[in-house]
C-alpha positions, 0 to 999 in steps of 0.5 A: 539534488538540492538540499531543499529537496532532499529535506522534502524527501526526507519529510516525506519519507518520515510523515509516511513511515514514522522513521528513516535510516541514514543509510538508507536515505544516503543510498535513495539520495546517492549522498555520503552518511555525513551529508544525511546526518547533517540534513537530519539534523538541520531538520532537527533543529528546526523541530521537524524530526526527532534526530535519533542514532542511526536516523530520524523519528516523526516528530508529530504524532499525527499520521499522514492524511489519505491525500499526503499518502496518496502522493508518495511513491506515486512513481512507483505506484503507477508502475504497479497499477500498469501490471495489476490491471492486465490481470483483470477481465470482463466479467469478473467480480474483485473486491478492492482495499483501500490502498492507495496504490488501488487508487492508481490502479482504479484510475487507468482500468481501461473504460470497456472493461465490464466486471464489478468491483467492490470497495470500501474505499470512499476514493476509491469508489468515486474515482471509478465512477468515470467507468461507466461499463463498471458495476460499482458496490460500495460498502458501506459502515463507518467511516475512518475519515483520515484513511477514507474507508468504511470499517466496522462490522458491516462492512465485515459482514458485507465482505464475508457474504460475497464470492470475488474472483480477484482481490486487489489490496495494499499492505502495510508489511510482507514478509515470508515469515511472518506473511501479510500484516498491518498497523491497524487491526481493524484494517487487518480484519477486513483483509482477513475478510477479503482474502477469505471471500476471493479465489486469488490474492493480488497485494500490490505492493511499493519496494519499502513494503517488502520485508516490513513487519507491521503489529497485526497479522492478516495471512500466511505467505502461501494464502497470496497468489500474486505480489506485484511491485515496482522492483524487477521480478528477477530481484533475489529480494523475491526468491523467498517468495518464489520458493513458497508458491508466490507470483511476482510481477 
């Protein structure tokens, strides 16, 4: 990989995460520490990233827009909608968070499928109105114009109202022991909303998820059903999971 590329990696990466580590970038990139360390700080001396020890900071203050998110991981993203969406079957009622990774999912779900499928993710619910045999139900309240998706006390009275047969969500974080949490504490009270209406919990949930720690919490390990990834479900990375009564596809 060029140097220009694995700057553009590295910007990527830190626009969506707010930091990286060096070591974890050398094993991403297949490069030394000290071939990290000296893109870091080219980054740094052109005011792009706030070189700190062990690895880097966002230096803006802004957080990505939907579109930057949209397009990160997006490898790893369609490998997880190709799983989640053998899990969904005519007649069923889901309700889908605003994740991006659902964005992908909603992209491939198969035009002859008949179910509902609930949202209040503005993207979301465009994207599958190419599905003609779909119900679609948008929740409407405020909308959070970087994120995309409608938050407030509507769309949690809207969601607490309704039964689903599957939920399909993102997460900022998940861990055994501290379960399923978020950065955005509206966000994790809509999920709380979500996983309370549905019979089964479905995160999707791209590799640098696992095991992270966001400030909000939103569920117990052992209220999801089903963590579906882009690693191999035989990883030692899931036998934790495995051990609490969650399904890794």
């Amino acid at each position: 990989m060029l140097k220009e590329e694995r700057h553009l990696h590295i910007l990527d990466k830190i626009k969506l995460n707010r930091k990286v580590l060096s070591s974890d970038l050398s094993n991403e990139l297949n490069v030394s520490e000290d071939t990290i360390r000296r893109d870091l700080n080219e980054l740094s001396a052109k005011d792009l990233i706030k070189k700190v020890h062990g690895g880097a900071l966002l230096k803006d203050t802004l957080a990505p827009s939907y579109e930057e998110r949209s397009n990160y991981n997006l490898k790893e993203k369609n490998i997880i909608a190709k799983k989640a969406v053998d899990l969904i079957k005519d007649g069923q009622v889901i309700i889908m968070s605003g994740s991006t990774t659902n964005l992908q999912l909603a992209k491939i779900i198969p035009s002859d499928i008949n179910a509902t499928i609930y949202t209040y993710s503005l993207p979301i619910a465009i994207q599958l109105t190419a599905h003609s045999s779909l119900e679609i139900i948008f929740i409407g309240g405020k909308l959070n114009k970087p994120a995309q998706v409608t938050v407030g006390l509507d769309v949690v009275s809207s969601i607490s109202q309704l039964r689903a047969d599957l939920c399909f969500m993102g997460t900022g974080g998940i861990n055994v022991k501290n379960g399923m949490t978020e950065p955005n504490w509206e966000v994790s009270h809509i999920k709380k909303c979500m996983i309370e209406a549905s019979d089964k919990v479905i995160v999707l949930c791209t590799n640098n998820k696992i095991n992270e720690i966001k400030r909000y919490p939103v569920t117990p390990i052992n209220r999801i059903n089903t963590i579906i990834t882009d690693l191999n479900p035989t990883d030692q990375i899931f036998n934790s999971f495995k051990e609490n009564g969650v399904t890794i596809l």
